[in-house]
N, C-alpha and C positions, 0 to 999 in steps of 0.2 A: 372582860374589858369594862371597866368602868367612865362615864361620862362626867364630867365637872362643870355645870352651869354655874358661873362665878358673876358677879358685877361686886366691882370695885370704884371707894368714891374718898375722897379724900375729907374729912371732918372739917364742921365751921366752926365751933368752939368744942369745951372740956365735957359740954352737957352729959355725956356718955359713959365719965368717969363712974359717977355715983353709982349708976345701973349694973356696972360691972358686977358679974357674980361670981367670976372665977381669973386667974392671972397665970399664963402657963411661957414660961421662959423658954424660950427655942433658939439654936444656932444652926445655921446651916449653909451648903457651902456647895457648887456643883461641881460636876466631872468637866463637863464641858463649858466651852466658852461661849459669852454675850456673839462674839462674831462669828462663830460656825454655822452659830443659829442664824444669823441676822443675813448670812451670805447664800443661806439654802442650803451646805453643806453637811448639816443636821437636823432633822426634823423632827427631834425629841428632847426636853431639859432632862441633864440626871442628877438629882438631884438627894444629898444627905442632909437629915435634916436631925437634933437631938432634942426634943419634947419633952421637956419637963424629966419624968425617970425613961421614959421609952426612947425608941430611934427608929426612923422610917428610911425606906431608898426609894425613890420618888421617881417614876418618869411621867413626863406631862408631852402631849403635843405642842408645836410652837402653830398658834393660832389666830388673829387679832377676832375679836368678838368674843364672847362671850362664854361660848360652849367649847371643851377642850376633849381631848381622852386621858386620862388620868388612871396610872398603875402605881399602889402605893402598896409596899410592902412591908410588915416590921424584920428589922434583924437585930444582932444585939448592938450595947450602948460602945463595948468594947470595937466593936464592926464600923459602926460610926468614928468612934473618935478617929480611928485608923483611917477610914475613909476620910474623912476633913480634911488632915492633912496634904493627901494627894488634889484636893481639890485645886482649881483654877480660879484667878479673880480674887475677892476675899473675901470673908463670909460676913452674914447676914446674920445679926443678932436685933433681936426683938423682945418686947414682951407681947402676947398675945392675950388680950382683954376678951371676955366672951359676955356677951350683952346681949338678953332676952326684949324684943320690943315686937309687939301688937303680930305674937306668933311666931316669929323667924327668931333662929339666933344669930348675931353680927359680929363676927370677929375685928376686935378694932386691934389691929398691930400697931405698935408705939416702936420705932424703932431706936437701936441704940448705938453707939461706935460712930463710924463713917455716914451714918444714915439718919442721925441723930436730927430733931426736927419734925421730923415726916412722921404724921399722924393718917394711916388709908383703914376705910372699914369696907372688910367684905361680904357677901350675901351668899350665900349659894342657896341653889333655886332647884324645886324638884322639875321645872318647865320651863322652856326659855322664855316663854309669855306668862308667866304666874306672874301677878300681881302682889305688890307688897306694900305697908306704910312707910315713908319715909320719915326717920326721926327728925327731929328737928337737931337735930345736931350733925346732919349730915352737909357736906359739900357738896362739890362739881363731881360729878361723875368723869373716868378717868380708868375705866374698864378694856378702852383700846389703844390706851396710852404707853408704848411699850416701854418705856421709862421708869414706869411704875411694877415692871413686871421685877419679882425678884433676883431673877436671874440676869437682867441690868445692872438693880443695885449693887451687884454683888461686883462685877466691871467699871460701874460709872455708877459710884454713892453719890448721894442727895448732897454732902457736904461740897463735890466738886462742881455742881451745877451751878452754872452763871444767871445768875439772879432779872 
């Protein structure tokens, strides 16, 4: 079983662009629904995800804080596409920026389609109390926000949110 210490923060400007050293395009799409989770009737996301040339099937705990249990497995790309389509809600396309700063690497997702706008960088942490520097280009933290969780987006994009 593996653990996922994540914090999540939404970016104050582009500062972050430059830094970027690598860009890995992902779509992905769950099994289950924003509401089964959100009612208690599921206590797991499942989640398909296509990475660049790879594909993952993903289960995570539904958690608020920080620390999750996360099962992530590869299978193939052909597995994937198959799976997308059976999925629920709509998926989740992104580019996923990876940005080295003072030790940590930060995943800044840029998102695209329905969700288009929304700029969130994540951290994951070998500790839930590790210390880290915060770039200057970082936002509001937004780590128990469950809005922000993907598998929201994927039910209720960024584009339909009432300003």
């Amino acid at each position: 079983m593996g653990i996922e210490i994540e914090r999540k923060f939404l970016v104050a400007d582009d500062g972050w662009r430059a830094a970027a050293h690598e860009i890995v395009p992902m779509a992905q799409g769950y099994i289950n629904d924003a509401a089964s989770m959100e009612s208690g009737a599921q206590k797991a996301s499942v989640r398909v995800r296509i990475q660049g040339d790879a594909a993952y099937l993903n289960l995570k705990s539904r958690e608020i804080g920080h620390t999750r249990q996360e099962f992530d497995y590869p299978i193939p790309v052909t597995d994937a596409r198959a799976l997308l389509a059976l999925c629920v809600g709509g998926l989740v396309d992104k580019r996923r920026h990876l940005v080295r700063h003072a030790g940590h690497l930060w995943e800044v997702d840029e998102f695209l389609g329905e969700n288009a706008g929304l700029v969130v960088a994540e951290i994951e942490l070998d500790d839930a109390d590790e210390a880290f520097e915060r770039p200057a280009w970082l936002g509001e933290e937004v780590t128990d926000d469950v809005r922000y969780f993907n598998l929201a987006l994927a039910a209720h994009p960024y584009s339909r949110w009432s300003r």
